[in-house]
PyMOL CGO cylinders between C-alpha atoms (Angstrom):
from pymol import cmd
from pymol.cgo import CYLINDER

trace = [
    CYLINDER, 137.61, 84.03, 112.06, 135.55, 84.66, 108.67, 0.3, 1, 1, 1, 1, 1, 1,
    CYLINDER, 135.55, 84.66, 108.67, 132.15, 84.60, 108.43, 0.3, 1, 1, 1, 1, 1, 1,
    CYLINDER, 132.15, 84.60, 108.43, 129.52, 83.01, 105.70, 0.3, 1, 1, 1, 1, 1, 1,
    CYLINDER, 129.52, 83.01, 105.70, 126.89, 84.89, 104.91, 0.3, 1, 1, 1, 1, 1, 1,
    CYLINDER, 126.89, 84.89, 104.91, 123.95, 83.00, 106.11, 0.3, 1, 1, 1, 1, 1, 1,
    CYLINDER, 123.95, 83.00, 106.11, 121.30, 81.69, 103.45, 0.3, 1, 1, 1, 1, 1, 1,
    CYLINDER, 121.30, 81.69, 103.45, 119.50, 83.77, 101.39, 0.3, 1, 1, 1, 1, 1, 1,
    CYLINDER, 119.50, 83.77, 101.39, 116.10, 85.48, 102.21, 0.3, 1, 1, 1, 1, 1, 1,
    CYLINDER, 116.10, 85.48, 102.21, 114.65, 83.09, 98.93, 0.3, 1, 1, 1, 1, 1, 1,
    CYLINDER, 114.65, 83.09, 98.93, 116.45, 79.63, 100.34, 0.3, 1, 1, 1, 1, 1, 1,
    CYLINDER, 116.45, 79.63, 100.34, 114.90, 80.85, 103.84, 0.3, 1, 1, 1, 1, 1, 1,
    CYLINDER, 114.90, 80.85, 103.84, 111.46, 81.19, 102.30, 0.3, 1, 1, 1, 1, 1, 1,
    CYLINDER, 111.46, 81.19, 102.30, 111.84, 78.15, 100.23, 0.3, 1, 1, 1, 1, 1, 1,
    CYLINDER, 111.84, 78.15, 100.23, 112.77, 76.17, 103.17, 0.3, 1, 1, 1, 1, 1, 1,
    CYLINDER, 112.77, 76.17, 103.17, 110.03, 77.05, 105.42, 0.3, 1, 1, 1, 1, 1, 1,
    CYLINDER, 110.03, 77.05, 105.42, 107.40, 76.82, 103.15, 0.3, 1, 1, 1, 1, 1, 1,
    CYLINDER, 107.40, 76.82, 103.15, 108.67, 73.08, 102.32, 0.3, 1, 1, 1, 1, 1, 1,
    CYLINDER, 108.67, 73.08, 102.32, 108.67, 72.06, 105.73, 0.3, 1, 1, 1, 1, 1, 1,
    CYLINDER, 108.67, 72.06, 105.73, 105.22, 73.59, 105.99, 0.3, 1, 1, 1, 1, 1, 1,
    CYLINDER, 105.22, 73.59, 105.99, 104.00, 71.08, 103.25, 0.3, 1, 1, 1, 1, 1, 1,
    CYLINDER, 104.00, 71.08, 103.25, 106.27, 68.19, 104.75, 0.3, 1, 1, 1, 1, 1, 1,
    CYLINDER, 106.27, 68.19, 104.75, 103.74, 69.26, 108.03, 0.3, 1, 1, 1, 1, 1, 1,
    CYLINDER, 103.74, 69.26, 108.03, 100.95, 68.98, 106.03, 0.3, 1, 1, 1, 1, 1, 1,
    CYLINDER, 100.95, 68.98, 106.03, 101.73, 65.89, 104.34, 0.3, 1, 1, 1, 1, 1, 1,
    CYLINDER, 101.73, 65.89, 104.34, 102.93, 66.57, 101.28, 0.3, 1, 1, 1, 1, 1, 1,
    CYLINDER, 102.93, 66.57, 101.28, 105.67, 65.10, 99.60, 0.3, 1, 1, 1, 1, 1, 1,
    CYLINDER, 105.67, 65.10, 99.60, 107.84, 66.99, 97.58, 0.3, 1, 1, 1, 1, 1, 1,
    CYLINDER, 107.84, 66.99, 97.58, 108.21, 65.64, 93.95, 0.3, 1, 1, 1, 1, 1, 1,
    CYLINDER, 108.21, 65.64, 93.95, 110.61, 68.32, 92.83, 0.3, 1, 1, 1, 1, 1, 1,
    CYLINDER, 110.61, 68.32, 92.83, 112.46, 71.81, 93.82, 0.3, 1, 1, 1, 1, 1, 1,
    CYLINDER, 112.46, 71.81, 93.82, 113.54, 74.20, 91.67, 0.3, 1, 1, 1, 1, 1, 1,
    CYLINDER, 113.54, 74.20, 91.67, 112.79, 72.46, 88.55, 0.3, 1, 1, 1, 1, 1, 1,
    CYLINDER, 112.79, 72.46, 88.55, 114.29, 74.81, 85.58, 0.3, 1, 1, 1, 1, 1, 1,
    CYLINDER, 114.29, 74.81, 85.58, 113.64, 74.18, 81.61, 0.3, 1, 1, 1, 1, 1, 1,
    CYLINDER, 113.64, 74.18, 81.61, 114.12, 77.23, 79.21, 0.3, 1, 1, 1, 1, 1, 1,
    CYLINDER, 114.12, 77.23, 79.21, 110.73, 78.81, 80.12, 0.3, 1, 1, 1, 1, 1, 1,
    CYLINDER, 110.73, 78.81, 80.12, 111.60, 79.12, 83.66, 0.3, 1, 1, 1, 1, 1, 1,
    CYLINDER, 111.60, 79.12, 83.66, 111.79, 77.53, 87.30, 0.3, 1, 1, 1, 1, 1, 1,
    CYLINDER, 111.79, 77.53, 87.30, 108.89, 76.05, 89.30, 0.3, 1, 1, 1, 1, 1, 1,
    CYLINDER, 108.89, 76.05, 89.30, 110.13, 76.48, 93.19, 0.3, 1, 1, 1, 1, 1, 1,
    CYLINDER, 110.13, 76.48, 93.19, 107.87, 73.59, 94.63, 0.3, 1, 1, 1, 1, 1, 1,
    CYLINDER, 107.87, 73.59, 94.63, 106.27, 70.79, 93.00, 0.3, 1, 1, 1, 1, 1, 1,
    CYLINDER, 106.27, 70.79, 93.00, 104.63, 68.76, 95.39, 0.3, 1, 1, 1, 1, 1, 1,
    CYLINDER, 104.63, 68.76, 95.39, 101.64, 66.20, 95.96, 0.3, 1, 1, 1, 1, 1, 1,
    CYLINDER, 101.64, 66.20, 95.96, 99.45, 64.54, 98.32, 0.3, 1, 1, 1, 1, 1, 1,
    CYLINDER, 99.45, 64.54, 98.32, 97.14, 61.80, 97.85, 0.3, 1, 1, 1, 1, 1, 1,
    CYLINDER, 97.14, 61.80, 97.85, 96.10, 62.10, 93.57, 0.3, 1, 1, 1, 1, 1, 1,
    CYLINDER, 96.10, 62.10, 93.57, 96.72, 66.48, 93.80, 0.3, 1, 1, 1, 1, 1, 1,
    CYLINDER, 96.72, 66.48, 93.80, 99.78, 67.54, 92.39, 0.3, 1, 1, 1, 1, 1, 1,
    CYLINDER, 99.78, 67.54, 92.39, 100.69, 71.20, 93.54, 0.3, 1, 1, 1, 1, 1, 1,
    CYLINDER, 100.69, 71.20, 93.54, 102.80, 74.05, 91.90, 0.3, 1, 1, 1, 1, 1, 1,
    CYLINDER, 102.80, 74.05, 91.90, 103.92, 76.09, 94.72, 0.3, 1, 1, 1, 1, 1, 1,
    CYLINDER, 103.92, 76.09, 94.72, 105.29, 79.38, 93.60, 0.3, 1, 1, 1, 1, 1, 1,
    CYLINDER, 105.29, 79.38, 93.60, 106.98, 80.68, 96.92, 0.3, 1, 1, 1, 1, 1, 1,
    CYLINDER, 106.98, 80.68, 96.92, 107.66, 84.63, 97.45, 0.3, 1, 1, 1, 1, 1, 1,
    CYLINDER, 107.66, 84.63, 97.45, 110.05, 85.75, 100.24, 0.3, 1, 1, 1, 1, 1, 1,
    CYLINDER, 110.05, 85.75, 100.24, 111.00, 89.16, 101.57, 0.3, 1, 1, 1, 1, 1, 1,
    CYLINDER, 111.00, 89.16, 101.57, 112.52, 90.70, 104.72, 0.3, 1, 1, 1, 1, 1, 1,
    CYLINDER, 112.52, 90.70, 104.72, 109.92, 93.11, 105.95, 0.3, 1, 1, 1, 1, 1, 1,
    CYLINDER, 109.92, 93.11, 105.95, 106.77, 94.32, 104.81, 0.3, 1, 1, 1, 1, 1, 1,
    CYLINDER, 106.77, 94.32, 104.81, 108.61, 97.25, 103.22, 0.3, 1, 1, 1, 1, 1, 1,
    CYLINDER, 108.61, 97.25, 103.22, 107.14, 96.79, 99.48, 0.3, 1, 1, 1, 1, 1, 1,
    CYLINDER, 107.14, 96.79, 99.48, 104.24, 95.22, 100.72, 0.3, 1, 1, 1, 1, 1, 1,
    CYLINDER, 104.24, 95.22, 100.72, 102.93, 91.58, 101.26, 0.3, 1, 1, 1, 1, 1, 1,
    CYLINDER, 102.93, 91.58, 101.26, 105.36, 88.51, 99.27, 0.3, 1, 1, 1, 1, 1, 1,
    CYLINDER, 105.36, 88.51, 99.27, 101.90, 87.49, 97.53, 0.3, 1, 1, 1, 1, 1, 1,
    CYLINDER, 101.90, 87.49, 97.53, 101.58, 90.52, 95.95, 0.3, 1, 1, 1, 1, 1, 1,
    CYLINDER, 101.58, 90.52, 95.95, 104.32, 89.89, 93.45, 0.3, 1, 1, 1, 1, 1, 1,
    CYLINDER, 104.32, 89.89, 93.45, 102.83, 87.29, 91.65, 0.3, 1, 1, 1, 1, 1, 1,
    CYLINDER, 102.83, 87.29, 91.65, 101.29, 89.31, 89.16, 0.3, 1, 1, 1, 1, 1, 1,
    CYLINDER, 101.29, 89.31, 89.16, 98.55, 87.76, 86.35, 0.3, 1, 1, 1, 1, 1, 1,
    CYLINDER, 98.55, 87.76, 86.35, 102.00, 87.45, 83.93, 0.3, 1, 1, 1, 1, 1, 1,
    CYLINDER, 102.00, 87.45, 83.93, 104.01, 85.11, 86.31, 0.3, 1, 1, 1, 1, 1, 1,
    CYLINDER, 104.01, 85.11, 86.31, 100.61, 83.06, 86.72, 0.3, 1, 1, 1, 1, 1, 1,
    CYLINDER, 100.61, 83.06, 86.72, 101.23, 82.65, 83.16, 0.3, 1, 1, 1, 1, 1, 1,
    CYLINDER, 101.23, 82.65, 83.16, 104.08, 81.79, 83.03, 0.3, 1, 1, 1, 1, 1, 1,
    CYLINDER, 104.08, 81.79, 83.03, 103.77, 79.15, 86.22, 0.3, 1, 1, 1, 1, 1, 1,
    CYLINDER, 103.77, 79.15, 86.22, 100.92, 77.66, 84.33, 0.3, 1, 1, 1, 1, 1, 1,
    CYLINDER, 100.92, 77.66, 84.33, 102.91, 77.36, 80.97, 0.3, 1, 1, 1, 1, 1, 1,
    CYLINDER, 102.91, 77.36, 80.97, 105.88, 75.81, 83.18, 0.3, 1, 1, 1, 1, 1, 1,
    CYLINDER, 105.88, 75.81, 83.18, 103.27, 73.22, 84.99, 0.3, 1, 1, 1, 1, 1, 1,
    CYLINDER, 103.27, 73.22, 84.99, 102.23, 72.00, 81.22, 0.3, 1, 1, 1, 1, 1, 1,
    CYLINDER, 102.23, 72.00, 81.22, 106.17, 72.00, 80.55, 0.3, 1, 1, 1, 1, 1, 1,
    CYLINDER, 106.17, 72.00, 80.55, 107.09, 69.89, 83.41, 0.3, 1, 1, 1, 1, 1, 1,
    CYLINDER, 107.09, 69.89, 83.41, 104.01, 67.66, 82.84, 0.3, 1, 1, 1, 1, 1, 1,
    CYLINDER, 104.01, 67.66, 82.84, 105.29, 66.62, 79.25, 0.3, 1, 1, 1, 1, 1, 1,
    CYLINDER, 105.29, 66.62, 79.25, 108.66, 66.03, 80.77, 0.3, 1, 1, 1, 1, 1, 1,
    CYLINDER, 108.66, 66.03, 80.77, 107.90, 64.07, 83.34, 0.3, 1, 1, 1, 1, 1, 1,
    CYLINDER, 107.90, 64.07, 83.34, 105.39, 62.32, 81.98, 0.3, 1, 1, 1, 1, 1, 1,
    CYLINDER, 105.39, 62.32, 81.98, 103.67, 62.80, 85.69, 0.3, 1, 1, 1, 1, 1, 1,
    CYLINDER, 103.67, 62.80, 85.69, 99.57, 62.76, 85.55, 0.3, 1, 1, 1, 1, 1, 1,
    CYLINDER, 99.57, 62.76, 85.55, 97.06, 63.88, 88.53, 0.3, 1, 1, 1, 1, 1, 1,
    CYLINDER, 97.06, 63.88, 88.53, 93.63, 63.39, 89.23, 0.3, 1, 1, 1, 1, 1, 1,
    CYLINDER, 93.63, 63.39, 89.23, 93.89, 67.21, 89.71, 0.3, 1, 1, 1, 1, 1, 1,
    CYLINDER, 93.89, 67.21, 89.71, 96.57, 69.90, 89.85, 0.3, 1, 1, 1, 1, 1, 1,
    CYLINDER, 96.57, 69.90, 89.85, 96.44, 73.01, 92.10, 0.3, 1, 1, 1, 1, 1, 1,
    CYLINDER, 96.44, 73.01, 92.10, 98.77, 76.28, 91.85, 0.3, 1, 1, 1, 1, 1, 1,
    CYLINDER, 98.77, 76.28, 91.85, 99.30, 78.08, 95.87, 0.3, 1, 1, 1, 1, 1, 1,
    CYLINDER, 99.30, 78.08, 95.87, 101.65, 80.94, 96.42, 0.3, 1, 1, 1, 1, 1, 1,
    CYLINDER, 101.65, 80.94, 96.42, 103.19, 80.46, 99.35, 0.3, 1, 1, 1, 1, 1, 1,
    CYLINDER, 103.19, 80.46, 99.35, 104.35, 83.78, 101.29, 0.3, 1, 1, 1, 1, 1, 1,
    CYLINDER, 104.35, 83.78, 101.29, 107.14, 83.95, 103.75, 0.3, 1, 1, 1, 1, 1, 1,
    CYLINDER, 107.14, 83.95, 103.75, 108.41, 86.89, 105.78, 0.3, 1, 1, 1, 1, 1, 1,
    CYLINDER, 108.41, 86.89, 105.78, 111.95, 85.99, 106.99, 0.3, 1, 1, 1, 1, 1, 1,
    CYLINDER, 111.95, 85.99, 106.99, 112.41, 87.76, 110.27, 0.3, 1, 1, 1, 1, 1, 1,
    CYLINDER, 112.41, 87.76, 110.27, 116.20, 87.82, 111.87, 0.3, 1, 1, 1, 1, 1, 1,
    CYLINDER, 116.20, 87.82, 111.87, 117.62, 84.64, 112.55, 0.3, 1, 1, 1, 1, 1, 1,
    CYLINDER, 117.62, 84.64, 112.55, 115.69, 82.12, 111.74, 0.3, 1, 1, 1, 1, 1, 1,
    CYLINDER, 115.69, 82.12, 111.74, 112.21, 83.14, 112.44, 0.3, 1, 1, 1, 1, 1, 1,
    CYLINDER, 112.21, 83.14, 112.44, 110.07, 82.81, 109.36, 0.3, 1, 1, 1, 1, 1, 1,
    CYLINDER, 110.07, 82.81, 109.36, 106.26, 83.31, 109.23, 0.3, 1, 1, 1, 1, 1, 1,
    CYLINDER, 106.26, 83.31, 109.23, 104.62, 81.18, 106.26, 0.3, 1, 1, 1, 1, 1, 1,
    CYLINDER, 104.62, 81.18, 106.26, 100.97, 81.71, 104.76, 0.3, 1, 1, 1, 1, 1, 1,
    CYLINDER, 100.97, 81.71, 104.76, 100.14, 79.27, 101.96, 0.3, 1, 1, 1, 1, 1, 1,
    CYLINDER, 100.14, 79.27, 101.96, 97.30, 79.98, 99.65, 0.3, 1, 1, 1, 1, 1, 1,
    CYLINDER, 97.30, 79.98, 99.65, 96.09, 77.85, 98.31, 0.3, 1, 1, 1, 1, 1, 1,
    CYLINDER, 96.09, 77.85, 98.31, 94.33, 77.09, 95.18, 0.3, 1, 1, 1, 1, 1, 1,
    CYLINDER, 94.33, 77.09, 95.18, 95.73, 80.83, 94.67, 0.3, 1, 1, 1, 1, 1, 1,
    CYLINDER, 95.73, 80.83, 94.67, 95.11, 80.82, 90.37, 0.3, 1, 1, 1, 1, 1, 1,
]
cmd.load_cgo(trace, "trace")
């Protein structure tokens, strides 16, 4: 019998952080949204906020905390994206928030989710 590799530790993380939103009441407006700047992982929104979720994954604490790799040049870059997707979708907000959400993915299918919010 052959075996799949299960999904990856960034699916994982993506998928728990959505269903923490989906908990939360969020809706999810789009996922993985890609022009030639970049990708946005979440875009979301409740009530009149629209939210850019940037969601960072990892294994184990190993190289520290998931946050910690969204450096002041990929805030940058997720805010130039957020204007990009804006203009494209023509989408508008009585206010727009950017939250990093940080998943460990423990074995099987344990996954512990922190969302900060308002996190830039």
């Amino acid at each position: 019998m052959e075996s799949r590799p299960g999904p990856s530790v960034g699916a994982r993380g993506e998928e728990a952080a959505l269903a923490h939103y989906r908990d939360h009441g969020y809706r999810l407006v789009a996922r993985n949204w890609r022009c030639s700047l970049g990708e946005l992982d979440l875009v979301l929104t409740r009530g009149s906020v629209l939210v850019f979720c940037e969601v960072k994954a990892r294994s184990g604490r190993a190289y520290g905390e998931p946050f910690e790799a969204v450096t002041w040049k990929k805030q940058r870059k997720l805010r130039a994206l957020a204007l990009a997707f804006l203009a494209v979708s023509g989408r508008t907000a009585d206010s727009i928030r950017f939250d990093v959400a940080s998943v460990t993915a423990g074995p099987g299918r344990r996954t512990s989710v922190f969302v900060f919010e308002s996190a830039f």
